[in-house]
Z-matrix of the N, CA and C atoms (Angstrom, degrees):
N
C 1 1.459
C 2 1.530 1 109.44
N 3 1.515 2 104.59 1 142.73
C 4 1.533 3 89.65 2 -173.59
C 5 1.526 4 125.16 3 -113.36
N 6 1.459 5 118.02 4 123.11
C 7 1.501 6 120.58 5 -133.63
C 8 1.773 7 97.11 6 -84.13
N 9 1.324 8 103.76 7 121.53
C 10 1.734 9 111.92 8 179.89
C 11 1.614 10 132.26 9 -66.42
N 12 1.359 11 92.58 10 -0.36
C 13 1.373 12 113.01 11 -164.27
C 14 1.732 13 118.01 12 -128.59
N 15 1.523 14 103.27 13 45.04
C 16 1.418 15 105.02 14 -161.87
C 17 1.665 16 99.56 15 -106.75
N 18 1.715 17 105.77 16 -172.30
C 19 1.144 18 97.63 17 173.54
C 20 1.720 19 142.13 18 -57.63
N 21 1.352 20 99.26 19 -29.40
C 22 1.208 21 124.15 20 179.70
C 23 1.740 22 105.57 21 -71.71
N 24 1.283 23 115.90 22 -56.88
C 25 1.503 24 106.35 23 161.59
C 26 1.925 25 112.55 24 -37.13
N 27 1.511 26 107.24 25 -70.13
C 28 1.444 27 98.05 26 -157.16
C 29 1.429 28 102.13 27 -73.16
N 30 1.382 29 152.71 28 18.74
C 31 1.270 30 152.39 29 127.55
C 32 1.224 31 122.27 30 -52.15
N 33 1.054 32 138.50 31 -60.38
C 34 1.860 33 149.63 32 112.34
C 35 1.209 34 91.29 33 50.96
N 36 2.000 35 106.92 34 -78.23
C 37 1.328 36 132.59 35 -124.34
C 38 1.700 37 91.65 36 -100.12
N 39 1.353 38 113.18 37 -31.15
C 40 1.652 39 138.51 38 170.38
C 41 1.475 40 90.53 39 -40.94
N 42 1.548 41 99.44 40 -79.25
C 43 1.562 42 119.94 41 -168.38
C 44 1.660 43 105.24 42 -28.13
N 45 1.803 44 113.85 43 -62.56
C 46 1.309 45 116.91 44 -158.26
C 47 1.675 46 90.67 45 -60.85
N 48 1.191 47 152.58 46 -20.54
C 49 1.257 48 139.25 47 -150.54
C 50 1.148 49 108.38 48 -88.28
N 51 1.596 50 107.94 49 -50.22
C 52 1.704 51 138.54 50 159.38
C 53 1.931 52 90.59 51 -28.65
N 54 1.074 53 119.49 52 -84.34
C 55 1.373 54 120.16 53 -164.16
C 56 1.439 55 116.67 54 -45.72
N 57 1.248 56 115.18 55 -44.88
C 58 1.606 57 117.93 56 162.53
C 59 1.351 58 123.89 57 -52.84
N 60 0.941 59 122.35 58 -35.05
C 61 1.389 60 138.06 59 149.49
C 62 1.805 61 131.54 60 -51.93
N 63 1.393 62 88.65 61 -45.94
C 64 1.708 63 97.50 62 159.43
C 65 1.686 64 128.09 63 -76.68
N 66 1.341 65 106.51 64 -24.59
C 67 1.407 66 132.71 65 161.30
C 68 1.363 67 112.53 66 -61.89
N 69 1.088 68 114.51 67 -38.86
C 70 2.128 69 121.33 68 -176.48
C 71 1.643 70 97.34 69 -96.33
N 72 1.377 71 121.45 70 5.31
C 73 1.767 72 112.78 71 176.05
C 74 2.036 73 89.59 72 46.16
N 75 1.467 74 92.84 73 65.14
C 76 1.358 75 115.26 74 151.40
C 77 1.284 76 111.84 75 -127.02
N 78 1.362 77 131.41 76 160.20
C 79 1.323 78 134.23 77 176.46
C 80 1.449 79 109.87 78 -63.31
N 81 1.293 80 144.62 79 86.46
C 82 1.468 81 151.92 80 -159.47
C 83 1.628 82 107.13 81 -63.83
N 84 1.638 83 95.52 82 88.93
C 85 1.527 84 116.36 83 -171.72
C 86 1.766 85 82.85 84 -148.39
N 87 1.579 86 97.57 85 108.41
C 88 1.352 87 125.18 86 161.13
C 89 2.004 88 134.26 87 -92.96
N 90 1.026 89 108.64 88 144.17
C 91 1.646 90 101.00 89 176.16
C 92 1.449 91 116.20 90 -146.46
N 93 1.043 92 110.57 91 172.29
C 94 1.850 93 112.76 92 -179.83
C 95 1.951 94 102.42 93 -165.06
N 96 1.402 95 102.27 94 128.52
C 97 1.474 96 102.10 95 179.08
C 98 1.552 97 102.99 96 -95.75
N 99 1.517 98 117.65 97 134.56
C 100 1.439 99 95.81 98 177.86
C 101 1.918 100 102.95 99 -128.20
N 102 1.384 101 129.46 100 136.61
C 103 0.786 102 135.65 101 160.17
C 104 1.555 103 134.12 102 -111.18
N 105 1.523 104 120.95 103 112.80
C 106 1.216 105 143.98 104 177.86
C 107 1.696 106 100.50 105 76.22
N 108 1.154 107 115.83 106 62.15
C 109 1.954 108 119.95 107 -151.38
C 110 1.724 109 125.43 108 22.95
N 111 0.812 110 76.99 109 69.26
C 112 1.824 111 108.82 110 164.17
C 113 0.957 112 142.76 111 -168.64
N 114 1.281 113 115.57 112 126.82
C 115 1.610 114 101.41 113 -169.10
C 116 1.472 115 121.95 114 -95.60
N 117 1.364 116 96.22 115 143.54
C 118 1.812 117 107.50 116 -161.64
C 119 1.541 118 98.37 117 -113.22
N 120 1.312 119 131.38 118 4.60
C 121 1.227 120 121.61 119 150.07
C 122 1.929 121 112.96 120 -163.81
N 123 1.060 122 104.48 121 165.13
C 124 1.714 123 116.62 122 -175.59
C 125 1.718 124 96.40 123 -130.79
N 126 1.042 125 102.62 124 149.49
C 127 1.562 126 94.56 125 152.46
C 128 2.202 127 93.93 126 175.05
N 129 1.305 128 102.02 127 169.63
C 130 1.590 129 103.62 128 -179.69
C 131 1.632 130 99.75 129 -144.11
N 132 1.354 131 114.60 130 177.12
C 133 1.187 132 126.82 131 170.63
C 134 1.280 133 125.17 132 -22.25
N 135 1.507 134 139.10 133 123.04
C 136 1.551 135 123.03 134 152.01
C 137 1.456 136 119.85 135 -145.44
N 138 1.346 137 77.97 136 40.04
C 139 1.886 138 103.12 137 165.12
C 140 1.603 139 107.35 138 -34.43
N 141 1.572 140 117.60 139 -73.67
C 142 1.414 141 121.20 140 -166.78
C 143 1.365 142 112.36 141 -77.53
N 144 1.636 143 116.19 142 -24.49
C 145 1.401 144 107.45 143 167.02
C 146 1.428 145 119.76 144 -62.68
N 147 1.320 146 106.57 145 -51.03
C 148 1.778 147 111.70 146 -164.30
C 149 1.812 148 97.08 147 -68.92
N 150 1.621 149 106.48 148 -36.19
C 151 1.177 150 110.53 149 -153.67
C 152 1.487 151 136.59 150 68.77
N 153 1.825 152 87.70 151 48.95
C 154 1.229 153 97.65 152 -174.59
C 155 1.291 154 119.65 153 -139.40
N 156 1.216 155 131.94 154 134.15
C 157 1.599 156 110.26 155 -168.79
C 158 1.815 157 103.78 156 -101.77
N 159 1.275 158 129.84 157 37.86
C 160 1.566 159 136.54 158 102.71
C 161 0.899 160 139.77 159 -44.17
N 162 1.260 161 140.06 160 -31.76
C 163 1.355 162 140.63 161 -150.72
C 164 1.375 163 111.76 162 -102.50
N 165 1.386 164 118.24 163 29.87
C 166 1.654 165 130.52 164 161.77
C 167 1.605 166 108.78 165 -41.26
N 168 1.431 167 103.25 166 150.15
C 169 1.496 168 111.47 167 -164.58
C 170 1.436 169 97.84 168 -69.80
N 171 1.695 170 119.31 169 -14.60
C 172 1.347 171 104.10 170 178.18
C 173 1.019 172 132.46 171 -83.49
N 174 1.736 173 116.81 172 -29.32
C 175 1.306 174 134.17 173 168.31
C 176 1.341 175 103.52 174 -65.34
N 177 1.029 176 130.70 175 -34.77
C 178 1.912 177 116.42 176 -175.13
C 179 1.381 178 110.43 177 -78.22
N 180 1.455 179 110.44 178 -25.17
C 181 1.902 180 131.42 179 167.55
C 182 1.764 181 103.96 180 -56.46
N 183 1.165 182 113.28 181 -49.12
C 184 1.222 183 113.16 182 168.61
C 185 1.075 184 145.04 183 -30.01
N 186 1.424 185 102.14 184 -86.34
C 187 1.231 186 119.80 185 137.26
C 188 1.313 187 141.59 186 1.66
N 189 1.623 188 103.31 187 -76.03
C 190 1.273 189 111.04 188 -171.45
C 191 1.784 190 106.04 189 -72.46
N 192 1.675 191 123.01 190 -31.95
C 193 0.957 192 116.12 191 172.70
C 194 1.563 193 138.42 192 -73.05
N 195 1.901 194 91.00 193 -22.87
C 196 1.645 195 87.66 194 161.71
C 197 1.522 196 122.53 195 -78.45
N 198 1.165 197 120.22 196 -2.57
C 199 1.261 198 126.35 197 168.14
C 200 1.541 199 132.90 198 -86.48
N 201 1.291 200 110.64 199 -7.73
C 202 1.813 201 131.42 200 -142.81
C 203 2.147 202 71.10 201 -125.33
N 204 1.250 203 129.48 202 -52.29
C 205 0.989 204 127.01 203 -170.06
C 206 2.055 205 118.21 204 -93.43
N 207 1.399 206 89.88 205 -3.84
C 208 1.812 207 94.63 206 -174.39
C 209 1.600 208 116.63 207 64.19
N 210 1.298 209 129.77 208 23.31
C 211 1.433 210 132.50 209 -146.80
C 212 1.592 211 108.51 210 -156.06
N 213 1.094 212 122.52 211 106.83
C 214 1.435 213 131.88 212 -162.71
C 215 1.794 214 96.76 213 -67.99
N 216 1.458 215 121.44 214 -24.63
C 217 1.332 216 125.52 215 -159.78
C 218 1.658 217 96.04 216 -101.02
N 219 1.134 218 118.32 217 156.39
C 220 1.181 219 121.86 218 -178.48
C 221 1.912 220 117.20 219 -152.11
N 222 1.634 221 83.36 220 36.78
C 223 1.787 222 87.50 221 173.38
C 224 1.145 223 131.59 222 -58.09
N 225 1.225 224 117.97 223 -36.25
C 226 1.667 225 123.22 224 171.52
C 227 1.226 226 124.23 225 -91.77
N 228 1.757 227 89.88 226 14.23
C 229 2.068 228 83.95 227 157.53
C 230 1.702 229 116.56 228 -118.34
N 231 0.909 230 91.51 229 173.97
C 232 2.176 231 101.70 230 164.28
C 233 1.064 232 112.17 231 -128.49
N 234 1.505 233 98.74 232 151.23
C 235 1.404 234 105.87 233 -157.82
C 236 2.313 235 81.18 234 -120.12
N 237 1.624 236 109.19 235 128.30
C 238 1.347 237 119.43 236 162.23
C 239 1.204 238 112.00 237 -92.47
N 240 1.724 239 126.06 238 127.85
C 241 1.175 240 107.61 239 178.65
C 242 1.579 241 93.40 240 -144.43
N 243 1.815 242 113.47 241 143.33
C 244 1.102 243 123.43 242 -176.80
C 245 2.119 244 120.88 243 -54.97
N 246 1.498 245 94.09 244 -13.40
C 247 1.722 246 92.27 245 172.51
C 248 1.359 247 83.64 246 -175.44
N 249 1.814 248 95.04 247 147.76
C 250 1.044 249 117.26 248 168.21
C 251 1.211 250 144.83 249 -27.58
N 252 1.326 251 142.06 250 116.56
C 253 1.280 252 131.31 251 -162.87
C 254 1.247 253 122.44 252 -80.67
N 255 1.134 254 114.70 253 148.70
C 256 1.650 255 130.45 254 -150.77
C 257 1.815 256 84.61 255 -84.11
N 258 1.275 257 109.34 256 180.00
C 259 1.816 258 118.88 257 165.96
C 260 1.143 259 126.81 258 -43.46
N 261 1.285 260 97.21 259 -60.91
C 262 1.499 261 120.10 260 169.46
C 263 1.577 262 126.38 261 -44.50
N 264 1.192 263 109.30 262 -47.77
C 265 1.430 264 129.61 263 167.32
C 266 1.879 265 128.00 264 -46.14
N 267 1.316 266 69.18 265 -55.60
C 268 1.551 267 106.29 266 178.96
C 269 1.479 268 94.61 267 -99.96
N 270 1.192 269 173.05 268 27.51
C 271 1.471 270 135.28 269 72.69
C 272 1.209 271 117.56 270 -42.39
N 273 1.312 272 141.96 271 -44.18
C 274 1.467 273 121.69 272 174.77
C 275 1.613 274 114.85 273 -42.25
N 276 1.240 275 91.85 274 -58.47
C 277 1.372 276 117.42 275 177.00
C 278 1.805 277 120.22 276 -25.69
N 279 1.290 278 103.86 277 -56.81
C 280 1.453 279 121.28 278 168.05
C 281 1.468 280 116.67 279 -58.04
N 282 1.781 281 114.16 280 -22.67
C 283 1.550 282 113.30 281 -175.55
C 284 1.096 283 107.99 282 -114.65
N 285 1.551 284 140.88 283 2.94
C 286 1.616 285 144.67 284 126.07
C 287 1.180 286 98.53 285 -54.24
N 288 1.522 287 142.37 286 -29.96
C 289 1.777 288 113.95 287 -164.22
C 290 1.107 289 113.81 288 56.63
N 291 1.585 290 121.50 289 31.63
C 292 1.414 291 107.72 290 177.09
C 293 1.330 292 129.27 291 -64.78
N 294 1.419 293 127.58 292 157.68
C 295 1.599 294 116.00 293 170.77
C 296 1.256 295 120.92 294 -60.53
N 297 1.136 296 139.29 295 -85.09
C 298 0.998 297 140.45 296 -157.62
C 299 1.707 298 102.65 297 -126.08
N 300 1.375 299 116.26 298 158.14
C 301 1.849 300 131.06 299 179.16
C 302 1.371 301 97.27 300 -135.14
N 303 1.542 302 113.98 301 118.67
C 304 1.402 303 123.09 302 160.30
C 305 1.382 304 108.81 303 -117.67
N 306 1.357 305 105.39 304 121.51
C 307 1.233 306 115.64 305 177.99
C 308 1.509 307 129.20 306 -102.13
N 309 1.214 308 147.77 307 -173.26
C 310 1.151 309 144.17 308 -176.88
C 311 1.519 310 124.67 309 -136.44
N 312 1.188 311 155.08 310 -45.78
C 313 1.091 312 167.51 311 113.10
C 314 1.693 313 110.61 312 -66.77
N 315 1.813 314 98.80 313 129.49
C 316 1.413 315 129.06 314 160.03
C 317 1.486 316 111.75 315 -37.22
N 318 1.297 317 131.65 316 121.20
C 319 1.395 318 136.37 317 147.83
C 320 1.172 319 120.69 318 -76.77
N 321 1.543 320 146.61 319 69.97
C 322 1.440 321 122.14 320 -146.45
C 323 1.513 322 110.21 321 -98.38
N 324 1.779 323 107.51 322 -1.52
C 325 1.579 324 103.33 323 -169.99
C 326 1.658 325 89.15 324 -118.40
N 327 1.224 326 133.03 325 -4.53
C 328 1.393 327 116.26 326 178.40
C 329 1.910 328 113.52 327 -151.01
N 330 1.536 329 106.51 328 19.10
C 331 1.211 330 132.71 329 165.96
C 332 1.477 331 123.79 330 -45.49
N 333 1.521 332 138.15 331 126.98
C 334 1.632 333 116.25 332 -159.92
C 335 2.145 334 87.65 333 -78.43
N 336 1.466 335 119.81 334 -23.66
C 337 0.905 336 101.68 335 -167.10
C 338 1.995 337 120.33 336 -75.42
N 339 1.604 338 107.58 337 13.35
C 340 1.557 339 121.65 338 151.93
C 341 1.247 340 126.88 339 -59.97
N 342 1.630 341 105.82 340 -26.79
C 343 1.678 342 102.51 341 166.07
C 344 1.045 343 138.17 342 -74.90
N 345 1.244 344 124.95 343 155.30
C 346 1.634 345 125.08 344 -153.09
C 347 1.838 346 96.06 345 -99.68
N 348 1.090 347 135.47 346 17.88
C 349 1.324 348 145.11 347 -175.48
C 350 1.133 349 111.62 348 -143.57
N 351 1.610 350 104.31 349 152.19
C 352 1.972 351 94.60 350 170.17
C 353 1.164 352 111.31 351 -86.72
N 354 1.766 353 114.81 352 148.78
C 355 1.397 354 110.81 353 -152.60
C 356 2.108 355 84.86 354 -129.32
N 357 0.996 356 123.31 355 -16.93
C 358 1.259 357 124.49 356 -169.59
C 359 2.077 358 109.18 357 -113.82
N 360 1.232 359 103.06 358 153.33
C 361 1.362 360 123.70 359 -156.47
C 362 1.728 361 107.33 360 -59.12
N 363 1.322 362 120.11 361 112.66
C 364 1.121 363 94.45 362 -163.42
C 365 1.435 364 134.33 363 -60.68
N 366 1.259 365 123.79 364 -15.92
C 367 1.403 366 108.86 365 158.00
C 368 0.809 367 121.13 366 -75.10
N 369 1.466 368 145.47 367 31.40
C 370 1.420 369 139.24 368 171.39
C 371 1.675 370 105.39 369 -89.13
N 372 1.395 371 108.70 370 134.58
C 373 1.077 372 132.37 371 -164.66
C 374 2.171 373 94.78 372 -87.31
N 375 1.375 374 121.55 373 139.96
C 376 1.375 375 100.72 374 161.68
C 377 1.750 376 109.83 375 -139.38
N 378 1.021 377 118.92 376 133.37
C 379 1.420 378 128.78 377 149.20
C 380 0.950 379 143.14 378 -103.94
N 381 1.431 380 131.65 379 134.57
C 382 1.768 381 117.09 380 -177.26
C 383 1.498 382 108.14 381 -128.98
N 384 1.265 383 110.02 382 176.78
C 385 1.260 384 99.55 383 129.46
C 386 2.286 385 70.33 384 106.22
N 387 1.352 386 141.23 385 -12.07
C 388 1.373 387 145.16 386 179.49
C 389 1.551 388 102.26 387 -82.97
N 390 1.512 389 101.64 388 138.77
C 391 1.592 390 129.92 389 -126.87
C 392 1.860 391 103.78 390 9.52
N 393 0.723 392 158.00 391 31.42
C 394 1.436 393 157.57 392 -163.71
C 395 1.354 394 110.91 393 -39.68
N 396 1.441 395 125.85 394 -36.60
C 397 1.468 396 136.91 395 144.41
C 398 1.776 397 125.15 396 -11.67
N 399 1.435 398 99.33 397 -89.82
C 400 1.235 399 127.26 398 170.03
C 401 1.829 400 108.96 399 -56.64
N 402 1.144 401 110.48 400 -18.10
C 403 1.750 402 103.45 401 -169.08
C 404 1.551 403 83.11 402 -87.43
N 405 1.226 404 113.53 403 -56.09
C 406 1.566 405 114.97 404 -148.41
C 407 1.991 406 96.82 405 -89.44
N 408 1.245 407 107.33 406 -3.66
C 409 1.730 408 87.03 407 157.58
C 410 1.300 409 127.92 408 -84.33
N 411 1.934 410 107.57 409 -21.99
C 412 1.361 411 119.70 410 -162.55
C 413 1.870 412 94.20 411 -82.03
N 414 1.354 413 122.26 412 -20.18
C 415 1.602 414 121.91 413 161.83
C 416 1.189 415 121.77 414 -64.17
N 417 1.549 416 108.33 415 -41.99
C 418 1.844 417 103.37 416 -175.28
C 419 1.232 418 97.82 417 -66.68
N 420 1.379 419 127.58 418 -60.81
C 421 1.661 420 123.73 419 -149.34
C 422 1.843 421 100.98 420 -71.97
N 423 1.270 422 115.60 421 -20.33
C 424 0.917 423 94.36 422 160.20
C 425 1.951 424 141.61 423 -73.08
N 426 1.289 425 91.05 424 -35.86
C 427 1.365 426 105.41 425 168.74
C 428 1.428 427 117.23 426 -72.79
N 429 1.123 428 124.27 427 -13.72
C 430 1.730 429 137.47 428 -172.56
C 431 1.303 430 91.03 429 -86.46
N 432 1.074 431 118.78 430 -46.71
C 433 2.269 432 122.39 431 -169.47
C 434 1.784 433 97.88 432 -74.02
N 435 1.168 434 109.20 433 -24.03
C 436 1.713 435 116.24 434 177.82
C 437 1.654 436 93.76 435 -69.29
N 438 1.458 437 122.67 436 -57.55
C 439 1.451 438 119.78 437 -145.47
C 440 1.743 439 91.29 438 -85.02
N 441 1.441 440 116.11 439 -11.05
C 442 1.033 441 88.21 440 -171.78
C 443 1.727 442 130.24 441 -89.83
């Protein structure tokens, strides 16, 4: 039977966030926290809105899920995110205790997995590399319409 609710679905849903984000001339980096298949939060970039270089789609993902759940901890969820999370991210990341991080496109110049230490909680589960295609084309063309 084929399960509707997999990773590749909630990347999907990553993706649409990413695009809202590319729509606001934000850097089109999408996320969604999902717990027990559902998602308990969405959110994307709003770096240039807030004007802040916090406001990663993961930290606003955060957020909204420790709030949506009443619970500062967030082990029994995963967090999908259109590219790899930067340090920063992934220190938050380590202080939710989240379960698991599936990511989608390689960060290779500002990726937390560049550090020479572990930087994330150790039970955190990680995957990458889901649609990784589609994440990391919806970055070039965006940055290509910048250079051009």
């Amino acid at each position: 039977m084929l399960e509707p609710y997999n990773d590749e679905y909630f990347m999907r849903q990553a993706l649409l966030e990413a695009q809202k984000a590319k729509e606001q001339d934000e850097v089109p980096v999408g996320a969604v926290i999902v717990k027990k298949n559902r998602i308990i939060a969405r959110a994307h970039n709003f770096c240039e809105r807030l004007t802040d270089f916090t406001a990663h789609a993961e930290m606003q993902a955060f957020t909204a899920a420790t709030e949506s759940i009443g619970n500062k901890y967030l082990n029994e969820c995963t967090l999908y995110v259109t590219l790899e999370p930067c340090m920063m991210c992934a220190g938050a990341a380590f202080w939710t205790r989240i379960g698991k991080i599936v990511f989608g496109a390689a960060d290779e110049r500002r990726g937390f997995r560049r550090a020479n230490f572990p930087i994330l909680h150790p039970v955190t589960q990680v995957e990458g590399g889901v649609l990784a295609d589609e994440c990391s084309v919806l970055l070039k063309e965006f940055f290509q319409e910048k250079r051009d």
